[in-house]
C-alpha positions as CSV (number, residue, x, y, z in Angstrom):
1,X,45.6,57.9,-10.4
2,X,45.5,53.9,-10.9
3,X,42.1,53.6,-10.0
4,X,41.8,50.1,-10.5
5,X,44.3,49.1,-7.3
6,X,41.7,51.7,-5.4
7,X,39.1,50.7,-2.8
8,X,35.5,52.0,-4.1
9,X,35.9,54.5,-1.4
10,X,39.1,55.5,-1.8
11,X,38.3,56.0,-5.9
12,X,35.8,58.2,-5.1
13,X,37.4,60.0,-2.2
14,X,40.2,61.0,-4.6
15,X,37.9,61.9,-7.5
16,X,36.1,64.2,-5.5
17,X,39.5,66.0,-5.1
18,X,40.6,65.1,-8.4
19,X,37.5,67.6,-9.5
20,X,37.0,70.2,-6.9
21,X,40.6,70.9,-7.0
22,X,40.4,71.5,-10.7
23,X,37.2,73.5,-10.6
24,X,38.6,75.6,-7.7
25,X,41.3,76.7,-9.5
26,X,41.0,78.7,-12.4
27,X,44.3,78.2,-14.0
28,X,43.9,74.2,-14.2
29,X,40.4,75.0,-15.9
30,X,42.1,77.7,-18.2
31,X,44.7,75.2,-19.4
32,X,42.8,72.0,-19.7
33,X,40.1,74.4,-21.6
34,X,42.7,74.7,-24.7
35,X,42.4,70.7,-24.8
36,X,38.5,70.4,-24.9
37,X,38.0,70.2,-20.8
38,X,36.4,73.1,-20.1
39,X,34.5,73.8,-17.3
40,X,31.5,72.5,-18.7
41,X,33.7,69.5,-19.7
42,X,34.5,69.2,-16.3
43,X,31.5,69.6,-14.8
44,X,30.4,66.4,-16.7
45,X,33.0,64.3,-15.1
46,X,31.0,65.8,-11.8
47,X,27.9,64.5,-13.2
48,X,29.8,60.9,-13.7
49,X,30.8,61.0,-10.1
50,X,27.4,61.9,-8.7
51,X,25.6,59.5,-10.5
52,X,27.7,56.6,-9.3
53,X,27.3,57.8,-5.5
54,X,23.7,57.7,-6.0
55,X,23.6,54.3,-7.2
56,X,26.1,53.3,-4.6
57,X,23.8,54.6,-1.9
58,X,20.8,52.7,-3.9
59,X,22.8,49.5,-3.8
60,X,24.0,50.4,0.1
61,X,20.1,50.7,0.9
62,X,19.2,47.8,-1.1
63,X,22.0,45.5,0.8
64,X,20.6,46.8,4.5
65,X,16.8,46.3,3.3
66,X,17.8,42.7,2.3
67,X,20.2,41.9,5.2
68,X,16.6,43.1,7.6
69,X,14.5,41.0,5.4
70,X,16.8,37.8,5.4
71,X,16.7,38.0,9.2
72,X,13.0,38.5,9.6
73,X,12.4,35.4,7.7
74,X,14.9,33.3,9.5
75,X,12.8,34.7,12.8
76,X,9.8,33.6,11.0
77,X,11.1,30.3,9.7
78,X,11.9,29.2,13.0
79,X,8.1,30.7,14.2
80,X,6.5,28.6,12.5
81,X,8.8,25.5,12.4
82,X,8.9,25.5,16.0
83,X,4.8,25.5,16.3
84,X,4.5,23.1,13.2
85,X,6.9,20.6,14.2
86,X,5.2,20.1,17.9
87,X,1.8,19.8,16.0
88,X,3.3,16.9,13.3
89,X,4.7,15.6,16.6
90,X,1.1,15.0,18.5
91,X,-0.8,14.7,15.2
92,X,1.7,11.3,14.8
93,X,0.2,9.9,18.4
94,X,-3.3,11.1,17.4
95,X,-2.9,9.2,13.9
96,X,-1.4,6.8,14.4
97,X,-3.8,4.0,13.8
98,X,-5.3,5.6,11.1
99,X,-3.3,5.2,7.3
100,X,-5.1,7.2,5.4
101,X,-5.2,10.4,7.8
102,X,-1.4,9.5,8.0
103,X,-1.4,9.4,4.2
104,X,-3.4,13.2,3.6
105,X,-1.6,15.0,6.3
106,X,1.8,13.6,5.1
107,X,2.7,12.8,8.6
108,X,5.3,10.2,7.8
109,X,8.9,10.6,5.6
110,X,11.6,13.4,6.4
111,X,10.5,17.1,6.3
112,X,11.4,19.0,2.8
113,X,14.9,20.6,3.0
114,X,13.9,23.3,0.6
115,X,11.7,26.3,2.1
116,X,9.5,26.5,-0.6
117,X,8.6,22.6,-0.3
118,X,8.8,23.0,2.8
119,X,6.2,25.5,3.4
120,X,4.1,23.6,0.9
121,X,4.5,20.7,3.3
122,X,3.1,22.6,6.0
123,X,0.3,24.4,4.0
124,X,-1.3,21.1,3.1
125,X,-1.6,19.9,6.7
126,X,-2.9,23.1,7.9
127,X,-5.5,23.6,5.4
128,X,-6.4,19.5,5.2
129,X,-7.0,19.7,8.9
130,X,-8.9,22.8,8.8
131,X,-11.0,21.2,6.6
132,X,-12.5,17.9,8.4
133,X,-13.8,19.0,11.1
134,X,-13.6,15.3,12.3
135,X,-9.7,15.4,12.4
136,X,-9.8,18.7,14.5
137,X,-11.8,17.2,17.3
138,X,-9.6,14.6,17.7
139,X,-6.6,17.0,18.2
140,X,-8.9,19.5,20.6
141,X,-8.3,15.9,22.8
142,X,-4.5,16.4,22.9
143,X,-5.0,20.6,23.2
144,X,-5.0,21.8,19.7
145,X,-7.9,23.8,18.3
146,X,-8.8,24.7,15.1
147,X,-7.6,28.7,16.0
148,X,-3.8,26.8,16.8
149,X,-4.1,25.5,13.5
150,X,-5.1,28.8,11.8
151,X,-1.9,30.3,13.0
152,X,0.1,28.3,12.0
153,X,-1.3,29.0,8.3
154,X,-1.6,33.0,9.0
155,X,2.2,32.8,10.3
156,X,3.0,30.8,6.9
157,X,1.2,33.2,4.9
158,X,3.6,35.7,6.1
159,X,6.7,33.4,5.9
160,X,6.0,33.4,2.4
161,X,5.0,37.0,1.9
162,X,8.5,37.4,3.6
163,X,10.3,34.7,1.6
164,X,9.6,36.8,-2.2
165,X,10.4,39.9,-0.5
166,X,13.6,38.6,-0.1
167,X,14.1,36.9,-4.0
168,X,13.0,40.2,-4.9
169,X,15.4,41.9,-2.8
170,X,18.3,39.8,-4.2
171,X,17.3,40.4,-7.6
172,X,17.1,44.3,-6.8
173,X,20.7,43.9,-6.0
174,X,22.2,42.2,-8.7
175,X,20.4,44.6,-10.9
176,X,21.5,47.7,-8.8
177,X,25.4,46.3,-9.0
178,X,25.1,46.0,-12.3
179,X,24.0,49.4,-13.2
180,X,26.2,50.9,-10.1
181,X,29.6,48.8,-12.0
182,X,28.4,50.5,-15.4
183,X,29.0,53.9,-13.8
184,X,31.9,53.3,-12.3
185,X,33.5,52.1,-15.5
186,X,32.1,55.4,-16.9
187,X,33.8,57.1,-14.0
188,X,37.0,55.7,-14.6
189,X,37.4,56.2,-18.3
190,X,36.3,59.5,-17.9
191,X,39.0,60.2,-15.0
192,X,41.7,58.3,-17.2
193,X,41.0,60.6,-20.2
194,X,41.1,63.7,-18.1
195,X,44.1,63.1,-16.3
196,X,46.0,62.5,-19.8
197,X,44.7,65.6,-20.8
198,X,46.0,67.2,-18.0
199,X,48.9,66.0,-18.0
200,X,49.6,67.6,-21.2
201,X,47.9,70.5,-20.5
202,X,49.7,71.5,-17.6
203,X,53.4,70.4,-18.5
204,X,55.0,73.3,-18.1
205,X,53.0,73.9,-14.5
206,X,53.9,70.7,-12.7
207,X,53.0,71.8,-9.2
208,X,49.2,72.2,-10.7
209,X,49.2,68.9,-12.1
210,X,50.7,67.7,-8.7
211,X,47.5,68.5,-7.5
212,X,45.3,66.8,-9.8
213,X,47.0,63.9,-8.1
214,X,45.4,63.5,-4.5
């Protein structure tokens, strides 16, 4: 079995076969047995595979839970850009006169690219406006109230929340490929000693070794 020109699936397809046809048939257990692959033997290469299905369905849940999270912060992202962005826009008009207003609600310049500075960016005219009362009557002029304001923050807060869920998520997943590659490799080296094994154990009963090879 040359495992390594094998899909994943296909690998572990055939080494499902590769092991309930041995353990199904007594003769292939009774022969390998003289060679040190008993049942019991066998059975451990069973415990290989199972272990590397359960981390591949781990790293298969991981990927969907991070795929859902990616997309709920993009939906987010775009939440609150869309409500900040037409609040920068009138705050501009409202301030325009005034510099220093200007200067603490960092109303001039090019938005952060980066979603952490970004968000930063917003956070600090949010909570700058929420806190001079002043400021927030002159907006109430041009239709934004101090709630519209603590939305926008509430709808950050969970951008964020969203944001480490996802860095934790892809973390999650580099760890779970790692471990889920270490079992394979464990897998594989168990297979490749087996099937040598095998091979020698059943030389005079080709047609049982030909079904070792699925």
């Amino acid at each position: 079995m040359h495992f390594s020109k094998l899909s994943f699936d296909d690998f572990m397809v055939k080494v499902a076969g590769l092991i309930g046809n041995s353990l199904n048939e007594t003769r292939i257990v009774e022969a390998t047995g003289r060679f040190g692959y008993d049942e019991t033997r066998i059975k451990e290469g069973e415990m290989f595979y199972r272990k590397v299905k359960q981390f591949n369905d781990a790293q298969e849940k991981v990927i969907q839970d991070k795929i859902k999270a990616h997309e709920e912060r993009k939906q987010l992202h775009n939440l609150v850009r869309k409500q900040y962005m037409k609040m920068l826009q009138i705050a501009r008009i409202a301030f325009d006169k005034d510099i220093i207003i200007s200067k603490a609600l960092q109303l001039e310049g090019p938005r952060e690219t980066k979603l952490d500075d970004w968000m930063n960016q917003v956070s600090v005219f949010g909570n700058r406006l929420l806190g001079e009362e002043r400021w927030i009557s002159v907006l109430k002029k041009y239709g934004i109230s101090k709630k519209d304001v603590a939305i926008i923050l509430s709808d950050l807060d969970k951008l964020r929340a969203k944001a480490l869920e996802c860095e934790k998520l892809k973390n999650e997943s580099k760890n779970q490929t790692a471990v889920k590659r270490k079992k394979v490799k464990e897998l594989q080296e168990w297979v490749s000693d087996y099937l040598k094994i095998a091979k020698i154990a059943l030389d005079e009963q080709p047609e049982l070794f030909r079904r070792l090879r699925v």
